[in-house]
Chimera marker file (.cmm) of the C-alpha trace (Angstrom):
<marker_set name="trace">
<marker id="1" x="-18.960" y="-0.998" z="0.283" r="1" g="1" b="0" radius="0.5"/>
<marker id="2" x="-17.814" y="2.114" z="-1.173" r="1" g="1" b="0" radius="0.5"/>
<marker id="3" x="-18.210" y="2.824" z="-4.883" r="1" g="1" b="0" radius="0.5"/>
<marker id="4" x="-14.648" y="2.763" z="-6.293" r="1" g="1" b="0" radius="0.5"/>
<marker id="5" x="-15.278" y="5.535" z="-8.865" r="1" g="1" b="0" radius="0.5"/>
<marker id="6" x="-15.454" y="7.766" z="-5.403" r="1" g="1" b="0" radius="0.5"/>
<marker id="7" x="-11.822" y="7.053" z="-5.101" r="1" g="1" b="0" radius="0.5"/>
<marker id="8" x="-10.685" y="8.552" z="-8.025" r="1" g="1" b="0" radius="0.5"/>
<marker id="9" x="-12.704" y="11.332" z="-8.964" r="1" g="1" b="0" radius="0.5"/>
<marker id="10" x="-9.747" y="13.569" z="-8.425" r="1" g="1" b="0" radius="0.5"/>
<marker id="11" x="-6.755" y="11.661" z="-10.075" r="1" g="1" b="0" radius="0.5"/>
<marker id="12" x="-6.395" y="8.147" z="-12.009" r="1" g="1" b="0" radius="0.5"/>
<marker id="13" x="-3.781" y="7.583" z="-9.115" r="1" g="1" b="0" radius="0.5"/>
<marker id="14" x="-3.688" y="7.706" z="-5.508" r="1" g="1" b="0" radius="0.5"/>
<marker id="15" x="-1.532" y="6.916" z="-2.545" r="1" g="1" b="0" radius="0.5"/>
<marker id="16" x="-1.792" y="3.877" z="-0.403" r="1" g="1" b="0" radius="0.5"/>
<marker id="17" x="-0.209" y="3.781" z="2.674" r="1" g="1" b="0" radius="0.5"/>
<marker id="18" x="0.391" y="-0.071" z="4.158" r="1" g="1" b="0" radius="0.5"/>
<marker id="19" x="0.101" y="-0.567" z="7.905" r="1" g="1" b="0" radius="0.5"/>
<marker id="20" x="1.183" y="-3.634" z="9.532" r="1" g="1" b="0" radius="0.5"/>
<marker id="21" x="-1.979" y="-4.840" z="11.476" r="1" g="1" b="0" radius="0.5"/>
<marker id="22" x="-0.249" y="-6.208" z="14.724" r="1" g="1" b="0" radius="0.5"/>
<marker id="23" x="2.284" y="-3.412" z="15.142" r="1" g="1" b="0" radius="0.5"/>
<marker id="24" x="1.155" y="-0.673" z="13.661" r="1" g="1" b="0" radius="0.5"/>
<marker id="25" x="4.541" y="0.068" z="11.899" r="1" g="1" b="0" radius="0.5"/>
<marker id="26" x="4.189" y="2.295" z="8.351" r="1" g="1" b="0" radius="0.5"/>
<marker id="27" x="5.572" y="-0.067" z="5.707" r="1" g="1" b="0" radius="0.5"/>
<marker id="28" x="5.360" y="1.681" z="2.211" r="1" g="1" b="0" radius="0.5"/>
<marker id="29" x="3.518" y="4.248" z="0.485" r="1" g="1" b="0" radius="0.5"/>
<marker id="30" x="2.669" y="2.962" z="-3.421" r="1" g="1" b="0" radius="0.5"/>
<marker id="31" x="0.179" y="4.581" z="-5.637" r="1" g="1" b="0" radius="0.5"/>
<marker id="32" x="-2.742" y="2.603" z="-7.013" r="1" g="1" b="0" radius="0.5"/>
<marker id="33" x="-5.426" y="3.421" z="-9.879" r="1" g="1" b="0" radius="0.5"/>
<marker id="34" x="-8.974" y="1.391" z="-9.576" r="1" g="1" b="0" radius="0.5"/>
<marker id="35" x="-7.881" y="-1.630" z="-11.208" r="1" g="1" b="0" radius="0.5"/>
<marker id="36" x="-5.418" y="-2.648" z="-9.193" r="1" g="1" b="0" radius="0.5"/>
<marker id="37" x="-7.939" y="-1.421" z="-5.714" r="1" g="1" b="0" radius="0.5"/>
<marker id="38" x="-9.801" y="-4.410" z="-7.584" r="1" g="1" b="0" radius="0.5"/>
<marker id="39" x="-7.581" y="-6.735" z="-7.854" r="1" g="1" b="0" radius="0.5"/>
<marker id="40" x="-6.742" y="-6.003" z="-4.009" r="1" g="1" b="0" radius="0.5"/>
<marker id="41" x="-9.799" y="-6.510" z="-2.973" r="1" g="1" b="0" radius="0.5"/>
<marker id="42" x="-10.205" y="-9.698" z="-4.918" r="1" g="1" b="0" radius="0.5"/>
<marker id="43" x="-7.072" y="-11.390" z="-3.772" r="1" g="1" b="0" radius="0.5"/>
<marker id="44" x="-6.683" y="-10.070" z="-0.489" r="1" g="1" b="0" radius="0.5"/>
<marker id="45" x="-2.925" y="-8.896" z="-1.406" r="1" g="1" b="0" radius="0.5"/>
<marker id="46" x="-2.122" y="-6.133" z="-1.958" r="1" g="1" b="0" radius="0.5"/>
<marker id="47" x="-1.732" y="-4.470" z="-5.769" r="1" g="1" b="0" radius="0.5"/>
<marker id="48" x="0.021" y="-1.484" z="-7.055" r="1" g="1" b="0" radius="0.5"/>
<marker id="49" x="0.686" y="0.659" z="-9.808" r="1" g="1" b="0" radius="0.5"/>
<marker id="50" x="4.002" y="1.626" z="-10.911" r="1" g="1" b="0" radius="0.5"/>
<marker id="51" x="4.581" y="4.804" z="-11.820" r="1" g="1" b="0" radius="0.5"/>
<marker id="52" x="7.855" y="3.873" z="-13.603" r="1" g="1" b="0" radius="0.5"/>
<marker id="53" x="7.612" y="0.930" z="-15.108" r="1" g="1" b="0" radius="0.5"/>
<marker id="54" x="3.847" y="1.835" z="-15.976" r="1" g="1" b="0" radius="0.5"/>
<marker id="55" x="2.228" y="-1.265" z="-15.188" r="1" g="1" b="0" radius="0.5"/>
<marker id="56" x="0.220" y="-3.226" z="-12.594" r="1" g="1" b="0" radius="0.5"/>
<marker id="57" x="2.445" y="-5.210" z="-9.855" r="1" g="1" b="0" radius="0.5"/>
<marker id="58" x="1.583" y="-7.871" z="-7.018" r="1" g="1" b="0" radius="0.5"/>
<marker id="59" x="3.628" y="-6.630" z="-3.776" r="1" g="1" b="0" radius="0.5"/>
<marker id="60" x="5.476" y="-10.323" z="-3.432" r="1" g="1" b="0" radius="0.5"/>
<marker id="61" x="5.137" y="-11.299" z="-6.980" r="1" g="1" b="0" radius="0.5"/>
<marker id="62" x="8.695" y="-12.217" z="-7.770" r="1" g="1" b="0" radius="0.5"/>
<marker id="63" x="9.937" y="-11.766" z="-3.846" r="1" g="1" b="0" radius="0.5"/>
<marker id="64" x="7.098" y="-14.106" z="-2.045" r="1" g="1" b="0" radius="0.5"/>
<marker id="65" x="7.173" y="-11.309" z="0.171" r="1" g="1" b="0" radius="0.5"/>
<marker id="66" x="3.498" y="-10.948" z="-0.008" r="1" g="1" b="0" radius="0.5"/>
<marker id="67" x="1.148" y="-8.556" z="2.003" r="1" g="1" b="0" radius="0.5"/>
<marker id="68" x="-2.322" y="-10.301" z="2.965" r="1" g="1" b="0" radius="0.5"/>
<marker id="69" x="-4.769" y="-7.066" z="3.449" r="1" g="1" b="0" radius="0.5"/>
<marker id="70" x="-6.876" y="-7.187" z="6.238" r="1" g="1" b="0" radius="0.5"/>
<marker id="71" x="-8.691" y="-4.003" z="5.946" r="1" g="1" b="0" radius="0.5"/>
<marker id="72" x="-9.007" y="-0.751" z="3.571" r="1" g="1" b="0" radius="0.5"/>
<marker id="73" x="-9.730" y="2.376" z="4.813" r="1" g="1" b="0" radius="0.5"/>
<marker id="74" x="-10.008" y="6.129" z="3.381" r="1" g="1" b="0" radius="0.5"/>
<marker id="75" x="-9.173" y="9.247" z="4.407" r="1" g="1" b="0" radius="0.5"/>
<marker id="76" x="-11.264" y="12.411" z="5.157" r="1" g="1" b="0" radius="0.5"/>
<marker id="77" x="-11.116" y="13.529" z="1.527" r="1" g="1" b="0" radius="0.5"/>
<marker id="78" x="-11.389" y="10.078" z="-0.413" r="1" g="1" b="0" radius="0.5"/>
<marker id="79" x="-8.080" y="10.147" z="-2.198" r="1" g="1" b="0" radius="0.5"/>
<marker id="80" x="-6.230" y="8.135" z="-0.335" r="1" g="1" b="0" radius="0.5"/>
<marker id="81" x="-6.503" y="4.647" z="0.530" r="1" g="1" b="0" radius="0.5"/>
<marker id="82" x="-4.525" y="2.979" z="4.028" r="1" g="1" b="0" radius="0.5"/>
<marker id="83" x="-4.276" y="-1.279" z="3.859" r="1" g="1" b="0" radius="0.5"/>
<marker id="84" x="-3.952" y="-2.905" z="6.795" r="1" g="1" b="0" radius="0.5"/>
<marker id="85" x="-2.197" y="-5.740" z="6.146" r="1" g="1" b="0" radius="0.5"/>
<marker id="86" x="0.035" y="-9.101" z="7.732" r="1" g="1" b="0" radius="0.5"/>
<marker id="87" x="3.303" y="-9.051" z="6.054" r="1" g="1" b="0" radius="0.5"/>
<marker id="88" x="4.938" y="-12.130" z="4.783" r="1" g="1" b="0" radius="0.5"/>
<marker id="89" x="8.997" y="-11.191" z="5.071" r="1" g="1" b="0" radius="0.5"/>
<marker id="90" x="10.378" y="-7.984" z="4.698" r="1" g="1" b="0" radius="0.5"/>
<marker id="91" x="8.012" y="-5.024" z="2.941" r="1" g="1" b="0" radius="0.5"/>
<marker id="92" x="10.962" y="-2.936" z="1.612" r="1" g="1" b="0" radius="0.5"/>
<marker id="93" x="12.857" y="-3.796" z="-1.835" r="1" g="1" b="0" radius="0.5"/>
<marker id="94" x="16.273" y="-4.098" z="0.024" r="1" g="1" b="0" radius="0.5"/>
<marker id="95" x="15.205" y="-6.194" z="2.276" r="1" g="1" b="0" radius="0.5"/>
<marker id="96" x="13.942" y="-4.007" z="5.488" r="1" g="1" b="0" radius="0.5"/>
<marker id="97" x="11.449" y="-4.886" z="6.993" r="1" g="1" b="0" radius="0.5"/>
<marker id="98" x="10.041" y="-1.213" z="6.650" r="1" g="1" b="0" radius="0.5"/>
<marker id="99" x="10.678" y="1.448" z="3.271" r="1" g="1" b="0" radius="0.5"/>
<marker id="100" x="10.486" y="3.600" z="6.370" r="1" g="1" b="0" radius="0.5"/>
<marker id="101" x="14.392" y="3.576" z="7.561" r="1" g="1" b="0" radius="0.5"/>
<marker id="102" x="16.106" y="6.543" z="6.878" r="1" g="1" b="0" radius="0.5"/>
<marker id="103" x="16.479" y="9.163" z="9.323" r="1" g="1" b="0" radius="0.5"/>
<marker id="104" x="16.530" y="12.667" z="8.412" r="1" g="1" b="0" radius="0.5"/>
<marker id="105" x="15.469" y="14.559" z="11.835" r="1" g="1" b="0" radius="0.5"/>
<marker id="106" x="14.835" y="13.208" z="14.970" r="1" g="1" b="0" radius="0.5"/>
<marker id="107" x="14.083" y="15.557" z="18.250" r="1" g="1" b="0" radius="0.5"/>
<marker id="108" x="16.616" y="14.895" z="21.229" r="1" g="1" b="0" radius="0.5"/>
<marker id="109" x="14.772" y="14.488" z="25.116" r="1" g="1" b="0" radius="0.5"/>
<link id1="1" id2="2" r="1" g="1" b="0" radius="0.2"/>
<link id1="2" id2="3" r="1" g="1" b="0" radius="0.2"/>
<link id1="3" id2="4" r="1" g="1" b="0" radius="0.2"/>
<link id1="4" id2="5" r="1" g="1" b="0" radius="0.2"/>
<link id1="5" id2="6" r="1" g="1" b="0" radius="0.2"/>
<link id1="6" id2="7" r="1" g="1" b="0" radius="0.2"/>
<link id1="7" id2="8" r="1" g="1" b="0" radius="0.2"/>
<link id1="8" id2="9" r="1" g="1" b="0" radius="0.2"/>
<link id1="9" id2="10" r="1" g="1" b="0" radius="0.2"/>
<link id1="10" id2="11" r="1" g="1" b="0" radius="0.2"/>
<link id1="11" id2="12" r="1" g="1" b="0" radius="0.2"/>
<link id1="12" id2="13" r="1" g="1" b="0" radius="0.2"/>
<link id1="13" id2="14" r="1" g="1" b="0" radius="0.2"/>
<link id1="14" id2="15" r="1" g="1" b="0" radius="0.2"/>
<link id1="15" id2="16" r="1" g="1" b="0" radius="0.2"/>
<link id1="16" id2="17" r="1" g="1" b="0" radius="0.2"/>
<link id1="17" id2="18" r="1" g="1" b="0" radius="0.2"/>
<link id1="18" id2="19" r="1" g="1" b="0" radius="0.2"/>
<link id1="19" id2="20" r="1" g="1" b="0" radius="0.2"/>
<link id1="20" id2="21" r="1" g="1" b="0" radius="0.2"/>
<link id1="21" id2="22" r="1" g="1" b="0" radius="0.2"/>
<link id1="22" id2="23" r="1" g="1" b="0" radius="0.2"/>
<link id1="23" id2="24" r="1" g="1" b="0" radius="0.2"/>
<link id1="24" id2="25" r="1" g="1" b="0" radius="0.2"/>
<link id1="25" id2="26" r="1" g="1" b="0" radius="0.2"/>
<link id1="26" id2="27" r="1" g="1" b="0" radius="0.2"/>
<link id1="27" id2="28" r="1" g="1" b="0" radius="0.2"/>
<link id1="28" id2="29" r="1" g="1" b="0" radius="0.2"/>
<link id1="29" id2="30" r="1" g="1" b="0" radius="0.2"/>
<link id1="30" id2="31" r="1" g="1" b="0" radius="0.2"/>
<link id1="31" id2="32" r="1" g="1" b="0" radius="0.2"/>
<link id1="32" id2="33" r="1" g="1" b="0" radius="0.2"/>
<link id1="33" id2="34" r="1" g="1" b="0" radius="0.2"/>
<link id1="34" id2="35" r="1" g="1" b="0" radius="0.2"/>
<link id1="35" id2="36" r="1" g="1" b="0" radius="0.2"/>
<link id1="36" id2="37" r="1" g="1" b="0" radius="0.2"/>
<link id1="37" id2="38" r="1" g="1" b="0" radius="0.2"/>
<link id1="38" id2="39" r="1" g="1" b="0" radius="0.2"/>
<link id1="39" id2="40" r="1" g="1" b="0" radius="0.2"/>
<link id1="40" id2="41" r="1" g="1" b="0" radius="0.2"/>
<link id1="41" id2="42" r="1" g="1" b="0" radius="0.2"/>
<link id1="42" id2="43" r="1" g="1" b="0" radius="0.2"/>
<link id1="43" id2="44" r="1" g="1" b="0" radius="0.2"/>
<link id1="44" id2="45" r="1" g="1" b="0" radius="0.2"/>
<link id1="45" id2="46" r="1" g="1" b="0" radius="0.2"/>
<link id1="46" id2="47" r="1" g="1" b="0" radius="0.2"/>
<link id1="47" id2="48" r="1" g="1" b="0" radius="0.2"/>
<link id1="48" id2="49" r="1" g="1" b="0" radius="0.2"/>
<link id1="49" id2="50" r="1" g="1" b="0" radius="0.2"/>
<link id1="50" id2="51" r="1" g="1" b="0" radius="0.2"/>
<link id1="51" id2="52" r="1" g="1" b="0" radius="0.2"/>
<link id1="52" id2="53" r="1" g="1" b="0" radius="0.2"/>
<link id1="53" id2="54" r="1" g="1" b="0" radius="0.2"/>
<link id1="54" id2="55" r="1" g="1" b="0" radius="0.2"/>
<link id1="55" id2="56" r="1" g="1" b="0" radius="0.2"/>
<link id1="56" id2="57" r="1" g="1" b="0" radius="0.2"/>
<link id1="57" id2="58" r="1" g="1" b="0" radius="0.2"/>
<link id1="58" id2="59" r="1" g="1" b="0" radius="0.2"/>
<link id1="59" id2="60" r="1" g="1" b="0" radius="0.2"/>
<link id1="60" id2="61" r="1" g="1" b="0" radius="0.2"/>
<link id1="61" id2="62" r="1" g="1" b="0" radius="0.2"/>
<link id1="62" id2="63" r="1" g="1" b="0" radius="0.2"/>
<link id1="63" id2="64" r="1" g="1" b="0" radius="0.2"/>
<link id1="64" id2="65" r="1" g="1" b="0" radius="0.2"/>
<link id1="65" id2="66" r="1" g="1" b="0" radius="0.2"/>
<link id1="66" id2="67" r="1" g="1" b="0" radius="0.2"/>
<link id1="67" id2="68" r="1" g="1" b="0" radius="0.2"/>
<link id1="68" id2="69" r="1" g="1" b="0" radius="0.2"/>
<link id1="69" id2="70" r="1" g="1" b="0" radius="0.2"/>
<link id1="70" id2="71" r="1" g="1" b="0" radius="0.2"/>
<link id1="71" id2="72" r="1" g="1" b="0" radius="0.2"/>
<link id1="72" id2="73" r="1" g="1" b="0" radius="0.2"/>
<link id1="73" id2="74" r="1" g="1" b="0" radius="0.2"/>
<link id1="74" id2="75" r="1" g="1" b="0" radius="0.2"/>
<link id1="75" id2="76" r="1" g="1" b="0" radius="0.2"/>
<link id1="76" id2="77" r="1" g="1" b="0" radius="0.2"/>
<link id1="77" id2="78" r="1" g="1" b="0" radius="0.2"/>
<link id1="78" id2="79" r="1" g="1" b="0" radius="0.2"/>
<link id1="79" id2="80" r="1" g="1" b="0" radius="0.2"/>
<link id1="80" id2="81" r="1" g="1" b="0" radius="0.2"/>
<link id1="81" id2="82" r="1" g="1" b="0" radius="0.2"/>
<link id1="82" id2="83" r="1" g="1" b="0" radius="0.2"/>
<link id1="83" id2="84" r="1" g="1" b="0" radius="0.2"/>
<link id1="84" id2="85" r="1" g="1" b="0" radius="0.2"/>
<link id1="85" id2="86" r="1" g="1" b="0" radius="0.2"/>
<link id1="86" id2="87" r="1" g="1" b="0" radius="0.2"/>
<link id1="87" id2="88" r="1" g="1" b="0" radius="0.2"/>
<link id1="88" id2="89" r="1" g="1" b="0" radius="0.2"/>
<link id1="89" id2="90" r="1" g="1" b="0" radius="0.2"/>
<link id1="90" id2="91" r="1" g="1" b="0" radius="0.2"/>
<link id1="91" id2="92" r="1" g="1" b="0" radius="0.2"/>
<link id1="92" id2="93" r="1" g="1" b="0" radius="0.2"/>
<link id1="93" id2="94" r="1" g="1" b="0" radius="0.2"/>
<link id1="94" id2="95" r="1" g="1" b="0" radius="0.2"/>
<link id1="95" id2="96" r="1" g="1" b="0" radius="0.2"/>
<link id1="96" id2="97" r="1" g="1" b="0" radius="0.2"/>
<link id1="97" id2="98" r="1" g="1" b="0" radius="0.2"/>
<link id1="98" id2="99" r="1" g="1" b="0" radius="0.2"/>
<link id1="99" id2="100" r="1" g="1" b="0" radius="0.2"/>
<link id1="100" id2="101" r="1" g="1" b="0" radius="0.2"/>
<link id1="101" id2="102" r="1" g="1" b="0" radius="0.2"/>
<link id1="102" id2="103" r="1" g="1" b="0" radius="0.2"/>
<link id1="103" id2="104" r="1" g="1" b="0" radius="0.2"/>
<link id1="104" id2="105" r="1" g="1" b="0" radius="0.2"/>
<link id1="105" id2="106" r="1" g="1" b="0" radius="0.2"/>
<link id1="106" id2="107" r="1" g="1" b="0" radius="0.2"/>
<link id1="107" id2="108" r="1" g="1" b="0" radius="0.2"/>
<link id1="108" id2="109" r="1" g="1" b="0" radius="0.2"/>
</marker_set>
C-alpha cells in the first residue's frame, strides 16, 4: 500500500473523484485531506472534507445514502485520488443519482 503522506505532499487537500463500479458513471468530485483517506480506508465508505463547513463528513451520514468503496486509485501525479465505489441511493444532494446532470455543451451527430 501506498504511503499516504505521498498523497499530499503538494496540498493538505485533494480531489476525489467517485466512480460507480458496475456502470462506470462519474458521481461526485469532493476533496479529502489524509484523515479522512483513513477513515475511508478503514470503513470502506467513503469520507470527505468540506471545504465549507470545515469539517470531516461520512457521504450517507445523515442521508443513508452511503458509498461502499471498492477500490482507490491515483493518478499519474499523486494528487488525486478516484474511489470506486457501489452506491446505496442517489450520490447527489438533491437527490440525482449523479452531481453530474447539468448540461452545458453537448456536440450534435
Amino acid at each position: 500500500m501506498m504511503d499516504l503522506d505521498n498523497l499530499f505532499h503538494k496540498s493538505e487537500l485533494i480531489p476525489v473523484i467517485i466512480q460507480d463500479g458496475d456502470t462506470k458513471d462519474i458521481l461526485m468530485l469532493g476533496f479529502t485531506n489524509k484523515e479522512a483517506v483513513e477513515l475511508t480506508l478503514k470503513t470502506k465508505t467513503a469520507w470527505f472534507w468540506s471545504r465549507s463547513r470545515q469539517k470531516l463528513w461520512n457521504k450517507g451520514e445523515s442521508s443513508g445514502h452511503f458509498l461502499h468503496v471498492k477500490k482507490v486509485v491515483t493518478d499519474c501525479d499523486t494528487d488525486t485520488l478516484l474511489y470506486v465505489c457501489t452506491p446505496e441511493g442517489p450520490t447527489c444532494h438533491t437527490g440525482a443519482r449523479s452531481c453530474f446532470f447539468n448540461t452545458i455543451w453537448e456536440e450534435q451527430p
